[in-house]
VODRENRO-80180 format. One record per residue (C-alpha): x, y, z. Coordinates in steps of 0.2 Angstrom, whole numbers, padded with zeros to 4 digits, always signed. Example, Ala and Ser with C-alpha at 12.3 -4.5 7.8 and 13.67 -1.06 7.14 Angstrom:
// residues 2
+0062-0022+0039;+0068-0005+0036;
// end
This chain:
// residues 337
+0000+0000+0000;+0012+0011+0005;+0021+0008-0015;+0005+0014-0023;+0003+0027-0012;+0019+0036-0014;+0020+0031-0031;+0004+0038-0034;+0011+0055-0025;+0024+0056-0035;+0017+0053-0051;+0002+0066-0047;+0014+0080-0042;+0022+0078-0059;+0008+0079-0067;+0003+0095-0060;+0017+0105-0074;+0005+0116-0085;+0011+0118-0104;+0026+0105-0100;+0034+0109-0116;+0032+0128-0118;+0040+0129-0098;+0054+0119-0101;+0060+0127-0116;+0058+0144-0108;+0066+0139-0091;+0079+0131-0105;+0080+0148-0117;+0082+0160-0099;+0097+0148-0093;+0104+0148-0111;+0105+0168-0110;+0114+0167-0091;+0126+0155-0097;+0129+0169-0115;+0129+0183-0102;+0141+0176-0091;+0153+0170-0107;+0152+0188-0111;+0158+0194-0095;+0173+0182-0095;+0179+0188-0113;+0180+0205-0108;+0189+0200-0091;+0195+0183-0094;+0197+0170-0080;+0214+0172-0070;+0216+0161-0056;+0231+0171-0052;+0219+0185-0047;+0209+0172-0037;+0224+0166-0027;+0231+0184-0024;+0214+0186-0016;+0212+0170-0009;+0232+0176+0000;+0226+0193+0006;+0213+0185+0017;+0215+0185+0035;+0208+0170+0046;+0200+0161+0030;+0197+0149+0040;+0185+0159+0052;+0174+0165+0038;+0175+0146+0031;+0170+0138+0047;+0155+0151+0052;+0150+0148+0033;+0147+0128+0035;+0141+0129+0053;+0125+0141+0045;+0121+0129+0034;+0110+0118+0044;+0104+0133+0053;+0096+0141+0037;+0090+0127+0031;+0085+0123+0050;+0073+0138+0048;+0067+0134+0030;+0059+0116+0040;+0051+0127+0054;+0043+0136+0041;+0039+0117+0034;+0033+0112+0050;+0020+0127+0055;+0011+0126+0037;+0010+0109+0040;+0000+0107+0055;-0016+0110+0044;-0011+0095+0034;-0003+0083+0045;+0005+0086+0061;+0026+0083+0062;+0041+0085+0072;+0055+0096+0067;+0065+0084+0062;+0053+0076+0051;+0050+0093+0044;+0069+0096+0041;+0072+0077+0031;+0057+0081+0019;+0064+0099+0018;+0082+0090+0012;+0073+0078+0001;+0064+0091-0008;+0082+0101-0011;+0090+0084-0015;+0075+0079-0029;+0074+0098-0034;+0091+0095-0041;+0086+0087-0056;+0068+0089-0060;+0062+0105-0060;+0067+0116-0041;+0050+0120-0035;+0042+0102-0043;+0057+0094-0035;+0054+0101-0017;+0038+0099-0018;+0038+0080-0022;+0052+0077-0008;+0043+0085+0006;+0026+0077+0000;+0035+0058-0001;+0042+0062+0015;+0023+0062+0024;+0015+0045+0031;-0002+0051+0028;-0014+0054+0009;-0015+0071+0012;-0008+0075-0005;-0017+0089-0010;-0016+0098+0008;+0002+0096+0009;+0005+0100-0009;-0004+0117-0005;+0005+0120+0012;+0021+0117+0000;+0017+0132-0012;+0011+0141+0001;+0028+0140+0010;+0036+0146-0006;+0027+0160-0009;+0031+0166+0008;+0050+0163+0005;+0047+0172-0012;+0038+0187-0004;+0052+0190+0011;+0065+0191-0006;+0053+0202-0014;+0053+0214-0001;+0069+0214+0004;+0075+0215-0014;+0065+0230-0015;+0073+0238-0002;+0089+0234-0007;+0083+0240-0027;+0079+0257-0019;+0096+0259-0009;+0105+0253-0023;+0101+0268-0035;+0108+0279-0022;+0124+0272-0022;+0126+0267-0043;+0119+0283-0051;+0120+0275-0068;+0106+0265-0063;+0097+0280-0058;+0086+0281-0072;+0069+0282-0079;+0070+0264-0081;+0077+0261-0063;+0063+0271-0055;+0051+0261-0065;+0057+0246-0059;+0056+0251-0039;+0038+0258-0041;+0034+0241-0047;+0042+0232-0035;+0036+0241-0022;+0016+0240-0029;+0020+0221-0029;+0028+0221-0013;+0009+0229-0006;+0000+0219-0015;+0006+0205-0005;+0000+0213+0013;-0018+0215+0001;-0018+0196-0004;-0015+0190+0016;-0029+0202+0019;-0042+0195+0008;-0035+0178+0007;-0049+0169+0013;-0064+0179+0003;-0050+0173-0012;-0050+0156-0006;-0069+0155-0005;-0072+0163-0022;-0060+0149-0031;-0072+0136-0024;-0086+0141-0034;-0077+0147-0049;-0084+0134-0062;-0069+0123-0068;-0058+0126-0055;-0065+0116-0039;-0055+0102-0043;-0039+0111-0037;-0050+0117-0022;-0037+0105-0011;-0021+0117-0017;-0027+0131-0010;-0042+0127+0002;-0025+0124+0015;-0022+0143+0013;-0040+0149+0019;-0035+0137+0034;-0020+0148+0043;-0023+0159+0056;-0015+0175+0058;-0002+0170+0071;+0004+0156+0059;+0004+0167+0045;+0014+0179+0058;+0026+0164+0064;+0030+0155+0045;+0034+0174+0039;+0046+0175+0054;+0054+0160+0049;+0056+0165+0029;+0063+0181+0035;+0077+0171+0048;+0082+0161+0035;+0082+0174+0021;+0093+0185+0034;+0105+0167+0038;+0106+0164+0020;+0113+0182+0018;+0126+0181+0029;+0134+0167+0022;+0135+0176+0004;+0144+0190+0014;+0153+0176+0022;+0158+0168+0005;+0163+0184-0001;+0176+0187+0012;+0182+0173+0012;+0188+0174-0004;+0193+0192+0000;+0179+0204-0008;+0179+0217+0006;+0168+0229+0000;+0156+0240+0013;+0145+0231+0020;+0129+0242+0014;+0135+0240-0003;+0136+0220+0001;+0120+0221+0007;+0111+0229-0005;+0121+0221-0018;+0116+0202-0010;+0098+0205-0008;+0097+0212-0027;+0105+0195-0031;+0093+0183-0019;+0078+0195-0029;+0084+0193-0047;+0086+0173-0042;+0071+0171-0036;+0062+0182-0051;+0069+0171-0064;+0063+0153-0069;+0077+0139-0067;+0075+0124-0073;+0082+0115-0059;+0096+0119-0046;+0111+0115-0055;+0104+0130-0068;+0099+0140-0053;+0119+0141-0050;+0119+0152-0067;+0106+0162-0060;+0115+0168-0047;+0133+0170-0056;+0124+0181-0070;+0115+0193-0057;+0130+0195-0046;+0142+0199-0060;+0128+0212-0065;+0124+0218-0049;+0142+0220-0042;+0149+0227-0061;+0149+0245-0054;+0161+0241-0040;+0175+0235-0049;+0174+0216-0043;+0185+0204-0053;+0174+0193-0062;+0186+0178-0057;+0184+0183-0040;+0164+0186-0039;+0163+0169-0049;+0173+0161-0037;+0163+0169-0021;+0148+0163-0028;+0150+0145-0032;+0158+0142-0015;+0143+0148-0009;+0133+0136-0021;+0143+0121-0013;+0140+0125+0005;+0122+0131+0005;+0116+0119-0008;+0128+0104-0016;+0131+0100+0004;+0112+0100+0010;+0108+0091-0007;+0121+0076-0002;+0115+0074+0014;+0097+0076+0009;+0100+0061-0006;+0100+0049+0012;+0081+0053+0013;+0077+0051-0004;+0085+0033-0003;+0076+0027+0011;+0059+0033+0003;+0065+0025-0013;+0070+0007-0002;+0054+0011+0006;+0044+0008-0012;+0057-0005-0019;+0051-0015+0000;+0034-0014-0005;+0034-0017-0021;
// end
């Protein structure tokens, strides 16, 4: 039973893709133009690992900024299954540490399927009851969350960023931050009207069929609305000091406002562009940092360097460890097979 059941989860969550096609050769075309961007940024300043070893020599105590950037790992994505666990008391009732080896499955299959398909399918594998449809809805709800606190912040950061980069301090520019800022309200409106939302989906003709996605989102309360934000913006705040972390380790020392602001324009620009799958999410964050950091007069080697270690902490490591899950739910089908 439990075979058919997972197997079942598994298979319905892939199914849930719209225009399968279309989305996978966009997601494909957007990584095809990071990868060209990037390229283009390495012809103009090739790739000298002499510059990144000079850097690498003029840091002091790497191994400070190395160790506080591993020992955050667990603690970020610690916060990212406290998040987990909160949305999923609706659904089914968990321990923290069941909450944080569904989170690690969902990073470990989001590596190669698609990331949020991926995730989604490791924390909803990862639950002993059938719940799908609850869990599956507590799941996006728990993303949108994450994307809203990088939204915000990545406003914020877009604002102070056109003080300090005047070429970007255009018509264009100012566009931009108005929009992000009317999206950035809008999702204070949606949380308001959430559960008039929720109730007007249930009778829309066509779409009741989805009602148990988002049924789950009428269900939180204020306070777990309150408590899951909290948790998004710990880890968002975690995740951004080890970025800062990785960049002195490998000796960009710029000020830490411009670091700031700089990082949570990367985090927004990452999460506002489709990737395929993690390993493509990798590109996404080398493209915007080399943009983003341009007017500073960061080596490109050295940026590139900051952010792939960076990569491998925070994500290749928790992927590794999360592959352990992901082979007990796989002996767990091949047992009752």
């Amino acid at each position: 039973m439990l075979c058919v059941s997972q197997s079942n989860v598994f298979l319905y969550v892939l199914s849930l893709k719209p225009s399968k096609k279309i989305l996978f050769w966009v997601k494909m075309a957007v990584f095809a133009a990071l990868v060209a961007y990037i390229g283009h940024v390495l012809r103009q300043q090739r790739f000298d690992w002499a510059v990144v070893q000079r850097q690498l020599r003029s840091v002091t105590y790497p191994e400070l900024w190395a160790s506080a950037l591993l020992l955050l790992t667990p603690i970020n994505w610690g916060f990212e299954a406290l998040k987990w666990q909160i949305l999923l008391r609706r659904v089914e009732p968990t321990g923290f540490w069941g909450a944080y080896r569904g989170v690690l499955a969902g990073v470990s299959l989001g590596f190669a399927l698609p990331a949020q398909l991926g995730d989604t399918a490791g924390r909803v594998l990862s639950l002993r009851s059938g719940e799908r449809g609850g869990a599956i809805g507590a799941s996006l709800v728990s993303g949108g969350m994450q994307f809203y606190v990088a939204l915000v912040f990545g406003t914020i950061a877009w604002a102070h960023h056109l003080t300090i980069a005047p070429e970007r301090d255009n018509l264009a520019g100012r566009w931009l931050l108005l929009g992000l800022a009317v999206l950035s309200a809008g999702g204070v409106a949606f949380g308001l009207v959430r559960h008039r939302l929720v109730r007007w989906l249930e009778i829309r003709p066509g779409l009741s069929r989805f009602a148990s996605y988002w049924n789950v989102a009428g269900q939180y309360n204020d306070s777990e609305i309150g408590l899951a934000l909290c948790a998004a913006a710990l880890r968002y705040l975690i995740f951004s000091i080890q970025f800062y972390l990785a960049m002195r380790l490998i000796g960009i020392d710029l000020p830490v406002r411009i670091s700031a602001s700089g990082i949570g324009l990367v985090f927004l620009v990452k999460t506002l562009t489709p990737a395929f799958n993690l390993l493509s999410d990798l590109g996404v964050r080398e493209a915007a940092s080399l943009w983003v950091f341009a007017p500073f007069d960061v080596p490109a080697p050295v940026l590139l360097t900051a952010t792939l270690t960076l990569w491998v902490a925070n994500v290749l490591t928790p992927v590794l460890v999360g592959l352990i899950w992901v082979w007990k739910l796989k002996w767990s089908v091949h047992d009752h097979s």
